[in-house]
N, C-alpha and C positions, 0 to 999 in steps of 0.2 A: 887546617886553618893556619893561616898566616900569622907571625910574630908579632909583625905592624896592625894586623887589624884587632888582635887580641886589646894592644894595648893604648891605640885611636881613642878619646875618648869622645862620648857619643854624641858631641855635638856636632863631629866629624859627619857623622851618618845622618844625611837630613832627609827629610822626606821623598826629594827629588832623588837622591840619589836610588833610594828603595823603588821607586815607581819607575826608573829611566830603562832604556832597553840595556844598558851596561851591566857585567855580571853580580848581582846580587852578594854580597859579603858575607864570608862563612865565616859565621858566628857557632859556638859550639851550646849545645844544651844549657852547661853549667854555664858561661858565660851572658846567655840570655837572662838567665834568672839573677846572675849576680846584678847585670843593668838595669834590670826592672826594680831591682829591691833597694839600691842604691841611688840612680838616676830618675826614675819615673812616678815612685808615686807620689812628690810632691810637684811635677813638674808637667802639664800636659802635653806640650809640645814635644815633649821627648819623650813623651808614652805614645804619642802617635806616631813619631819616628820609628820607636822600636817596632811598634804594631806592626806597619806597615813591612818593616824589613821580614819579620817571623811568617808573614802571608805567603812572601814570595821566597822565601829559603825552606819553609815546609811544618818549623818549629813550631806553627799554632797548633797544628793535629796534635801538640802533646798535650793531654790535660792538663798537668801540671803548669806549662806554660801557658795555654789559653786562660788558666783557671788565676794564674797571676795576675796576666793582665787585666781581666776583667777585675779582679781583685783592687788593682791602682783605677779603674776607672770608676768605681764603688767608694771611693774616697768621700768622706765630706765633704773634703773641702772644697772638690767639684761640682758636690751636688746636684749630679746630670744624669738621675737613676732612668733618662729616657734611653739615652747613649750607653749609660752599662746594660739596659737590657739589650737592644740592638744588635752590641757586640756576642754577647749573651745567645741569643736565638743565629748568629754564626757558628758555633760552636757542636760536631758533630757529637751526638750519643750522649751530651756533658755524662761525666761521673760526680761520685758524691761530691769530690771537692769544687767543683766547679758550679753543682747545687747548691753547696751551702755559704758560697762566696754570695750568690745570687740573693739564698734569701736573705742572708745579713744585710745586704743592702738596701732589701726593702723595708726594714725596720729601719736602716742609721741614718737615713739620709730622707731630707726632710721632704722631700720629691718623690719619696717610693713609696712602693704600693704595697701594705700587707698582703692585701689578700693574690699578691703574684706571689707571695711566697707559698702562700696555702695548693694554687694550683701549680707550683714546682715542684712540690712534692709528689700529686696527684701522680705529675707525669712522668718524674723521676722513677716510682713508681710501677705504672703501667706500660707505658712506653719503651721508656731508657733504660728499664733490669737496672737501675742502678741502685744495688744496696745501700740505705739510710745507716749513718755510726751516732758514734753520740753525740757531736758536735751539731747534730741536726736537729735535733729534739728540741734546745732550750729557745732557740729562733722560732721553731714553731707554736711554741704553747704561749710566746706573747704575743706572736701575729693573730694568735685566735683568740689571747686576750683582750687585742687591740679591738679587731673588729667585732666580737662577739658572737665569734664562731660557735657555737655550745657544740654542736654535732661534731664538728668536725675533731673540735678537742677532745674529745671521749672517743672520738676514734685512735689519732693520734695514741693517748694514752695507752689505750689497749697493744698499740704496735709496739710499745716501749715495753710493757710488759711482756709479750711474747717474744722479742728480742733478748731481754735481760738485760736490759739499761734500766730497771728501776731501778737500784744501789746506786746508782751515779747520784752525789748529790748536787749534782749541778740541773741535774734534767728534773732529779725531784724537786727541788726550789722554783726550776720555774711552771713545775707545772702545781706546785702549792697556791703559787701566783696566779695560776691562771681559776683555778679553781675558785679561789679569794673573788677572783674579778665579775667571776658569775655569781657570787653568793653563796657558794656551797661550802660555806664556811666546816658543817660536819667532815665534809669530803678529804679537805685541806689537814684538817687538824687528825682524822684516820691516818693520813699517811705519814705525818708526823710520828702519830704514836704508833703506828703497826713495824714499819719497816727499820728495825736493827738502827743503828747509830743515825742521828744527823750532825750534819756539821750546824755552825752557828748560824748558816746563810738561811739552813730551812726553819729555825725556830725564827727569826726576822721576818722571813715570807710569810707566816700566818700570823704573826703579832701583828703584820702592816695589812693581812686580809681582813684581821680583827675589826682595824682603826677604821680602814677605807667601809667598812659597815657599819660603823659608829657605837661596835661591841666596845666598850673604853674598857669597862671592868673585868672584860676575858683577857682581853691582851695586856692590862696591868699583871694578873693573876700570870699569865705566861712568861711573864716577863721576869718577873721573882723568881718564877721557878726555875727560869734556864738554868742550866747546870755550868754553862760559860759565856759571858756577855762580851763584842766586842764593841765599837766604837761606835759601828753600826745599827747597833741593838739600841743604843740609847737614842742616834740620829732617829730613827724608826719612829722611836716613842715621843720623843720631843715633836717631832713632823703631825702625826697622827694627833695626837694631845692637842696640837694647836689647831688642826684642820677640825677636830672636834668640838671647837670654844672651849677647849679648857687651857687656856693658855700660861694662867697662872699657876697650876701643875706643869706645865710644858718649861716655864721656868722656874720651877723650884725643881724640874728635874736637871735639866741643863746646867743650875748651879752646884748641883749634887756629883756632877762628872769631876772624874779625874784627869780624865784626857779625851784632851777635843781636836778635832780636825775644822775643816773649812766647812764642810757639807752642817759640822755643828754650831755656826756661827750664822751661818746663811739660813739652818733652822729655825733656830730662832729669831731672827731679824725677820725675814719671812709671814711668820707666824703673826706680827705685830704688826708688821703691815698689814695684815689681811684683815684686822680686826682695829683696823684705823689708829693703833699705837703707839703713835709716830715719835713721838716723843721717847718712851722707852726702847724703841728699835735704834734712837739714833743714841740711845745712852750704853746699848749693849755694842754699838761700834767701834765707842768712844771707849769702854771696857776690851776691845778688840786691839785699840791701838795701842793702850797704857803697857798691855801683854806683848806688847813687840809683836802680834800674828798681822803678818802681812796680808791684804785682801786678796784673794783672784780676784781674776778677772767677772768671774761668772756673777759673784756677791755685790759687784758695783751696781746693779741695774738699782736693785731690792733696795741698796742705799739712800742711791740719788731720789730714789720714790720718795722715800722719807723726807729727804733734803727737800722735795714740790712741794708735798704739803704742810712743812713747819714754815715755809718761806726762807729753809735755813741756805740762804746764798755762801757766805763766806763757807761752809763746809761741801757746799756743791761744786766749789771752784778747787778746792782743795781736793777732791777728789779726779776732778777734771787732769789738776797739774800730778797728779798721782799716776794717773793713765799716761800722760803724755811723756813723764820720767822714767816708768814701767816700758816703753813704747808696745803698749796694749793697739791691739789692732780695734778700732773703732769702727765695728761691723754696725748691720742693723740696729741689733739687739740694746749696744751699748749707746750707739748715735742716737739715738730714739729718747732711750732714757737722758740722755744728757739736754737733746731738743727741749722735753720736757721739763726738765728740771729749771733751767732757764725761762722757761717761759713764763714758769708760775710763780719762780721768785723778782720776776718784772723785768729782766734784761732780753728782751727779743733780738738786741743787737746780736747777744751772745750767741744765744737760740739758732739765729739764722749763720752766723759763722764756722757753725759746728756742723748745721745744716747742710749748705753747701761743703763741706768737707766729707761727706758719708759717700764712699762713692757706691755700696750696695744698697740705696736705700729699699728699706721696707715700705708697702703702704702705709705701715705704720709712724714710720719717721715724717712720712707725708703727711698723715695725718694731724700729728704731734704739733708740726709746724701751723698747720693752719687752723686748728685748736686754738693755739697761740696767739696767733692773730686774729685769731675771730674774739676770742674775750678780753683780750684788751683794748676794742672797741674799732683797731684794722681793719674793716670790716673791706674793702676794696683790694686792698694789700692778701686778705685770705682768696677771695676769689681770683684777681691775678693768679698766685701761685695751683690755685686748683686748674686752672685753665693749663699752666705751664703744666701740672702733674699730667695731662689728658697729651699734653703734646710730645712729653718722653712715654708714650705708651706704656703707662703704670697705670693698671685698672684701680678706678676709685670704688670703694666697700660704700656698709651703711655709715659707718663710723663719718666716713670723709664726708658725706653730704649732709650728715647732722650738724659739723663743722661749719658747711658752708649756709645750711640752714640759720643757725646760727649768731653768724656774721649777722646775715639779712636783715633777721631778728632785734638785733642790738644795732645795727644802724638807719632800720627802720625805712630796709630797701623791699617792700610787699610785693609791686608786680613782681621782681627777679625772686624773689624766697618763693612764691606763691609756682612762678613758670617752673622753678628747680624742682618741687616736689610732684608737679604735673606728669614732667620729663622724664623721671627715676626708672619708671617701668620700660617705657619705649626707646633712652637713649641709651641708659646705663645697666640695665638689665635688671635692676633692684626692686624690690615689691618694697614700698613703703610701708613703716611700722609705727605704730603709735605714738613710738618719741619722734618721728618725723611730724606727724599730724601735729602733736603736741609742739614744735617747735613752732607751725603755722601760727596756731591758735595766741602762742608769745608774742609773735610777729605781728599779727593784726591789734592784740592787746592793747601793746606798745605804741601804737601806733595811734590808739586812738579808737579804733574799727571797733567797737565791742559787739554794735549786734551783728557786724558780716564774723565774729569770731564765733559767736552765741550758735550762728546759721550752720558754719561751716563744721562745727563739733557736731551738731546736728547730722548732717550730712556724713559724716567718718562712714568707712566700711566696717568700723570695729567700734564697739563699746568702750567710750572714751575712759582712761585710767585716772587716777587721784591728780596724777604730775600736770594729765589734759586740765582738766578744770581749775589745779592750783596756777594754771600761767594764768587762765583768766581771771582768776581772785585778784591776783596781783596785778593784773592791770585794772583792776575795779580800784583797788587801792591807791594807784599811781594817780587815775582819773576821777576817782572822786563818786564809782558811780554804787551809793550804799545801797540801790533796792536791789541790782542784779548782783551784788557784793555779798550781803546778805543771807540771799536764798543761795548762794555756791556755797558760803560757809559753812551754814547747816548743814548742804550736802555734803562735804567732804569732813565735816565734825565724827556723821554717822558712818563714814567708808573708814575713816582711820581714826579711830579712834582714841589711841594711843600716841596718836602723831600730837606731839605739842605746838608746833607748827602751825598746825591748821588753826585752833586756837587763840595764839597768838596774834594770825594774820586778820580773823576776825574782830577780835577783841580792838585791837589798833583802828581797822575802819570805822564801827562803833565811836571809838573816842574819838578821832577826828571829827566824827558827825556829834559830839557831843551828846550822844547818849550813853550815859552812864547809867542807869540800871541794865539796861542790854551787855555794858561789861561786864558790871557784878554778877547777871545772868551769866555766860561764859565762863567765868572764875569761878564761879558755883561750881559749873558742871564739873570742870575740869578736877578741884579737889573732889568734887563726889567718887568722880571716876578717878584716883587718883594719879592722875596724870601730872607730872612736876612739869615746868617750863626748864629748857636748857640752857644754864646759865651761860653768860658770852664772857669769852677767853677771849683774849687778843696776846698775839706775840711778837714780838721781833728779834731778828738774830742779830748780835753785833758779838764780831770775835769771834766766831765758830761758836758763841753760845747762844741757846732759846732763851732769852727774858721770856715770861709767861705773867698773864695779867686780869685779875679776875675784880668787877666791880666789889670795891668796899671790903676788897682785901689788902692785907698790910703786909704781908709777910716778904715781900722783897725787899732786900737788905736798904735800899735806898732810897724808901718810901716818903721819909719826912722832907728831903728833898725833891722828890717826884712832886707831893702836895703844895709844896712850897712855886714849884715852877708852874704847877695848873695853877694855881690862883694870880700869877702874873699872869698868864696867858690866855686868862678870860678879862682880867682887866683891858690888857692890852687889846681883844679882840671888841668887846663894849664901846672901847673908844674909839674905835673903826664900822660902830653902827649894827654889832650883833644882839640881836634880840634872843632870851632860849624860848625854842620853841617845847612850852610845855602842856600842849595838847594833846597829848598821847599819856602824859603821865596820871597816876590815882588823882582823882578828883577831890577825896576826900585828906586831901593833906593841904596842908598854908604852900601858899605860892614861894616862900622861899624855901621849903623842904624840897619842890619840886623841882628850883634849880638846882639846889645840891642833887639831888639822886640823878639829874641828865647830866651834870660835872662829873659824878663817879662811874659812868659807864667807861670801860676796859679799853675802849679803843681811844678816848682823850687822857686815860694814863698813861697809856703805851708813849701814845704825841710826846706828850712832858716827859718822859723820860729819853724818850730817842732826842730831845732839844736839850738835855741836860747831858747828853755821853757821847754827842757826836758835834764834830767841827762847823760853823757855821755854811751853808750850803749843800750840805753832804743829804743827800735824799735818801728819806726816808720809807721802810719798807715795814709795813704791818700787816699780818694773818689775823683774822676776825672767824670765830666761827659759824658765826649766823651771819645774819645781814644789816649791814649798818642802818643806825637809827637816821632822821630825814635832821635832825638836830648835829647829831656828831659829821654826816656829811656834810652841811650848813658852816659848821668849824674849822672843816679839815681846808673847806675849799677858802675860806677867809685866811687859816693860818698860812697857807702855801704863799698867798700875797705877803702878808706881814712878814713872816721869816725869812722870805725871799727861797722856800726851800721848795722843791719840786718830793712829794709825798707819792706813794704808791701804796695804796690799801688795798688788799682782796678779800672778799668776804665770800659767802652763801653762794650767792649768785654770779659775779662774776669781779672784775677789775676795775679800779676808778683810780686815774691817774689826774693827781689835782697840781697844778702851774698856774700860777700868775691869779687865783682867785677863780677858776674854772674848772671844771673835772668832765673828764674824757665820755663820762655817760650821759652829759648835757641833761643833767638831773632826771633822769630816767630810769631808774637803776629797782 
C-alpha cells in the first residue's frame, strides 16, 4: 500500500471512486479498521464510502471487518435496523462476532426486531457452526425477556450451563432478569443463592424482579440484606417503590441516599409524576438545582410534564433556554415534551415555534400539536395541521384522531367529527375505541343533539363506558335537560361509585332544577357511602413559583390583601351589571352566605391575587382542578373587559381563553 493512500483522508475516497472501473485503493486490514472506528460510525456517508471500497478490495470477507461495519451501521443513531440486517444477510458464515453485533442491534435500536435475535442464534447455531461466548448470552435472555420467549429462555439457559458461563455475572444478572420477567421469582432468587459469589448487579436484578411483581416486602428484606449496595441498588428501590404506590417510602428512601446520580433524580421526579405529584416533582427539581446537579438531557422530558400540568410556564421556558444553552439536540422525545408543555400553559405560539423546529418529528409531536389546538378551542387550526400531518406521510394513530375528534367536539363541527370516526377503519386503518365513540357522544351533546347522542350510544359496537355516558350527563347539564340527566346520574352513581364526580354532576343539575330534597338525597348517599367531594385547587405560576389556592384557606402569606382585592373586584364587577349566580349553592343557608361561599371558590382568589402581583395588562394564567363553576366563568369573562386583561384559565375539561368580556368556549364548557 501506498504512503499517500494510507494517509488521504477518507473523504478523499468517495463512493464513485469505489464503484468506478479505475484500480480500487489498497487499504490495509488495520487501516480499515482504524477508519471505520474513527471515520464511520458517527457518519453515514463515510460508512458507505468505506463499505463500498472493502466489497471491491476483498476486506469484507473478514469477519472482523464485516462484523465492524455492520457494527457502525447498528448505531442508534441511524436507527435503520432494516439496512444493518441486509448488510447482515451479505455476510458469508458470520462468526460469533458478527452474531452478536447483530443481535445487540436488535434490542438497541428502536427499529429492531427481538425476536431476529432469537433466530440468530438458532442459526448461528445449526447452520453457521459458529460457537456462542459470553458476550451472547446477556442479548439473549432480554430478547426472550422482551418477547416472552419462556421456552426458548430455558433453553438458552441450559446452553449457558453446559458451556460453563454460569459464573459470569453478567449472563447471570440478565438471566435473573429474565427469569423476574416471567415470574419465576423462586427461579431467580435460587441462582442468586446457589451459585458462589454475586456481584451487586445480580442482587439488583432480583430486587427489581421483586418490585416488577409487586413483592415490595421481599425486595425491601433483600435489600437490607445485600452484603454491598451501590447507587444502583437504591435507584432499583426508589424506581420499584414508586411504580408500586409507595411513593412516599420511595422518598423517604431517596432522601436517605448519600449519593446520587442522575438516573436518582429522574427516579424520583418520575415516580411523582406518575402519581399526579406535580407539585412535589417540581419541588425535588427545584432541590436538584439548589445542589448544583445539572439535568441531562433524558430528565427534561419528565420535568417539562410537570411544568403542563402545574401551568408552571416561567419554569418551562427556563428549562427551554436550558436546552438551548446546553445545545441539547431537540429530538422527538424532547420536541414533543416541550410542544406540550406550551400548549397547556396557554402559549401555542410557543408550541407551534418549537414545533416547527423538530426536524424528526414523532407522531407523537404531531399529536402534542394538535392536542393543543384542539383544547383550546382551534378547532380548524387542528385539523389544517392533521391534513398537513397526512401529506408529510406521517401515519396518524388512535391518539391523533381523538385529537381531531376532539376539536370537532368543542367546535361543534358534527357532520366532519361524525364522517372522521365513520372513515377510521377504511381510511386510516384504525378500529375505533370507545373514547372515540365517547368523543361522538360529546360532540352531539354539545351540540345540542341529545337524543341522536342517546341513539347513537345505543348503537356502539361496545358496551358504552362511565367516560360515554359522563359526556352525555354533561351535556344534560349544559342544556338543561334534567329527566334524561337524571336517569344517567343514577346510572353512573351505581358504575362508579367512588367517583365524586358523578355526584357532584348530579347534584348540580338537581339544584339548577331547584330541587333540593333530590340534593340532600345525593349528599346523603354520598356521606353514607363515604365518598368526600374533591376540594378545587387553583394555581398560578408567577416567578418560577406555584402560588396554590384552596377555598376558605388563608394560609398564603398574602391573604389579607388577596381579600382586600376580591371585594374591590366584585364591587367593581356589580357595577358593570354582575349578578351571583347562586343556584347551584345550599339552599338552606341566607342569600348572603351564599354570595360569600361563590366569592371564596379558588379560582376568583387566584384572580385577585394574579391582579395584585402582576403589571396592569399582563395575562393571566390559572390551573383549576376540576371544572369551573357557571358563576366564577360568569366573572372571569366580565373581569377580562373591566381589567382590560386577556385571562387564560384551564380546568377539568378543557381551555377558556377570556378577552374583551367573551371566552373562547362560547359558554359551552
Amino acid at each position: 500500500m501506498s504512503t499517500i493512500a494510507t494517509t488521504l483522508p477518507l473523504s478523499e475516497w468517495s463512493l464513485s471512486t469505489a464503484t468506478s472501473p479505475s484500480p480500487t485503493p489498497t487499504l490495509s486490514h488495520k487501516s480499515v479498521l482504524e477508519i471505520l472506528n474513527k471515520k464511520c460510525f458517527n457518519s453515514l456517508q463515510n460508512l458507505r464510502q468505506l463499505h463500498a471500497i472493502t466489497l471491491r478490495n476483498g476486506h469484507f470477507q473478514d469477519h472482523y471487518v464485516s462484523g465492524t461495519i455492520l457494527k457502525c451501521y447498528a448505531n442508534p443513531q441511524f436507527n435503520n435496523f432494516k439496512t444493518a440486517l441486509t448488510v447482515f444477510e451479505t455476510i458469508q458464515k458470520p462468526n460469533v462476532f458478527v452474531c452478536n453485533v447483530l443481535m445487540n442491534g436488535c434490542l438497541e435500536l428502536d427499529t429492531g426486531d427481538p425476536l431476529v435475535a432469537i433466530t440468530c442464534y438458532h442459526n448461528m447455531i445449526l447452520l453457521w457452526d459458529s460457537r456462542p461466548n459470553k458476550f451472547t448470552y446477556p442479548t439473549l435472555f432480554k430478547a426472550c425477556a422482551v418477547t416472552g420467549s419462556f421456552k426458548e429462555g430455558i433453553q438458552f439457559h441450559a446452553h449457558v450451563l453446559k458451556l460453563g458461563f454460569d459464573a459470569d455475572n453478567h449472563i447471570k444478572s440478565a438471566a435473573i432478569q429474565m427469569y423476574a420477567s416471567f415470574g419465576l421469582l423462586e427461579d431467580a432468587r435460587r441462582m442468586l443463592d446457589e451459585n458462589g459469589e454475586n456481584d451487586v448487579v445480580c442482587w439488583n436484578a432480583v430486587i427489581n424482579g421483586y418490585l416488577k411483581c409487586g413483592e415490595v416486602d421481599a425486595a425491601h428484606e433483600l435489600f437490607v440484606k445485600m452484603p454491598k449496595k451501590n447507587v444502583g441498588s437504591w435507584n432499583t428501590m426508589i424506581t420499584g417503590l414508586a411504580r408500586c404506590g409507595k411513593i412516599e417510602d420511595a422518598r423517604n428512601l431517596f432522601d436517605e441516599m448519600g449519593e446520587r446520580n442522575e438516573i436518582s433524580w429522574s427516579a424520583i421526579i418520575d415516580g411523582y409524576i406518575k402519581h399526579g405529584c406535580f407539585k412535589q416533582a417540581m419541588e425535588v427539581f427545584h432541590k436538584m438545582q439548589r445542589e448544583k446537579v445539572k439535568p441531562k438531557q433524558f430528565l427534561l422530558p419528565s420535568v417539562l410534564a410537570a411544568c403542563a400540568n402545574l401551568g408552571s410556564l416561567d419554569q418551562g421556558r427556563w428549562i427551554h433556554s436550558y436546552v438551548e444553552r446546553n445545545s441539547f439536540k431537540v429530538d422527538g422525545v424532547l420536541g414533543t415534551a416541550l410542544v406540550d408543555m406550551y400548549a397547556k400553559c396557554g402559549r401555542l405560539d410557543m408550541a407551534w415555534e418549537v414545533f416547527e423546529k423538530v426536524k424528526a418529528k414523532h407522531v407523537s409531536t404531531w399529536n402534542a400539536m394538535i392536542w393543543g389546538l384542539s383544547i383550546h378551542g382551534r378547532a380548524e387550526d387542528a385539523i389544517e395541521l392533521f391534513a398537513k400531518m397526512q401529506e408529510e406521510k406521517q401515519k396518524p394513530n388512535g391518539v391523533t384522531l381523538l385529537g381531531v375528534l376532539n376539536a370537532c367536539a368543542h367546535a361543534g363541527m358534527v357532520e366532519r367529527g361524525i364522517g372522521l370516526l365513520n372513515s377510521m377503519k377504511g381510511v386510516y386503518g384504525i378500529e375505533p375505541r370507545v373514547q372515540h365513540f365517547g368523543c361522538v357522544v360529546d360532540l352531539l351533546g354539545r351540540a345540542g343533539h341529545l337524543n341522536e347522542a342517546e341513539k347513537f350510544i345505543e348503537s356502539m359496537p361496545m358496551k358504552p363506558n362511565a367516560a360515554v355516558l359522563g359526556a352525555l350527563l354533561n351535556a344534560c347539564r349544559i342544556h338543561g335537560n334534567v329527566e334524561l340527566g337524571e336517569q344517567l346520574g343514577w346510572i353512573l352513581v351505581d358504575m362508579e361509585p367512588r367517583n365524586s364526580g358523578r355526584y357532584a354532576l348530579l347534584s348540580n343539575i338537581y339544584a339548577k332544577a331547584g330541587r333540593w330534597d333530590d340534593v340532600t338525597r345525593v349528599r346523603k348517599l354520598m356521606k353514607e357511602r363515604g365518598v368526600k367531594t374533591i376540594p378545587g385547587i387553583s394555581m398560578m405560576d408567577l416567578g418560577g413559583r406555584v402560588h396554590e389556592f384552596k377555598m376558605g384557606e388563608g394560609s398564603h402569606p398574602q391573604m389579607k390583601e388577596i381579600y382586600v382585592m376580591l371585594e374591590n373586584l366584585m364591587d367593581k364587577l356589580r357595577n358593570e351589571g354582575y349578578s351571583p349566580n347562586t343556584s347551584m349553592v345550599s339552599f338552606d343557608i341566607e342569600e348572603e352566605e351564599k354570595e360569600n361561599t361563590l366569592k371564596q371558590h379558588s379560582e376568583k382568589i387566584a384572580l385577585a391575587f394574579g391582579l395584585i402581583r402582576t403589571e396592569p395588562g399582563t395575562t393571566l394564567r390559572i390551573v383549576k382542578n376540576i371544572r369551573v363553576c357557571e358563576d366564577c366563568h360568569a366573572v372571569f369573562k366580565l373581569a377580562s373587559r373591566v381589567y382590560s386583561r386577556e385571562i387564560i384559565m384551564r380546568d377539568r375539561a378543557r381551555y377558556h381563553h377570556f378577552r374583551n368580556g367573551v371566552c373562547s368556549c362560547k359558554d359551552f364548557w
